[in-house]
C-alpha atoms as one frame of an Amber mdcrd trajectory, in Angstrom:
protein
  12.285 -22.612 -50.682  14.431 -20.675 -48.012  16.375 -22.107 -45.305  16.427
 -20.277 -42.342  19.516 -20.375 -39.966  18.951 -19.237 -36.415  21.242 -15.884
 -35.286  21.647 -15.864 -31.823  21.100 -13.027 -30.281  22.818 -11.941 -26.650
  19.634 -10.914 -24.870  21.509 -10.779 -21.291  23.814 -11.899 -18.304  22.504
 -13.287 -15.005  24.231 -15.243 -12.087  21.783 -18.240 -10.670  21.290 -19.409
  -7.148  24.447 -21.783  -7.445  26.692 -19.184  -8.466  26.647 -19.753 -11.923
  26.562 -17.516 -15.090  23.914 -17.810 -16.828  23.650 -16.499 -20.348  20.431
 -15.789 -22.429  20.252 -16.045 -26.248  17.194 -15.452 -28.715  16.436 -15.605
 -32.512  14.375 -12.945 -34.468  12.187 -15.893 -35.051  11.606 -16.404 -31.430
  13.589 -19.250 -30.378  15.457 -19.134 -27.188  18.705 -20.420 -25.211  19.842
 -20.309 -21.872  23.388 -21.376 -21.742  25.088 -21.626 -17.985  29.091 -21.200
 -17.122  30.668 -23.116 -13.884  32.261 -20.021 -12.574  35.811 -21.214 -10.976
  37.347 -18.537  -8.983  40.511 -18.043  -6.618  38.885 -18.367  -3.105  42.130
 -16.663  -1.601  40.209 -12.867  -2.148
């Protein structure tokens, strides 16, 4: 009996509606993740 152990897999970058990055994972088996990021910049730009 095998175990199987999921690789994540960087499937792309995004920014949402809020401003946030969003990051997008998958496994060869076909599970997914979406993982998001508070962006905190310096507002003096």
């Amino acid at each position: 009996m095998s175990e199987h152990v999921h690789v994540r897999l960087n499937q792309g970058l995004g920014v949402s509606e809020n401003g946030e990055l969003v990051e997008h994972l998958s496994c060869r088996c076909g599970a997914t993740w979406t993982k998001s990021y508070q962006v905190q910049g310096d507002d003096s730009e």
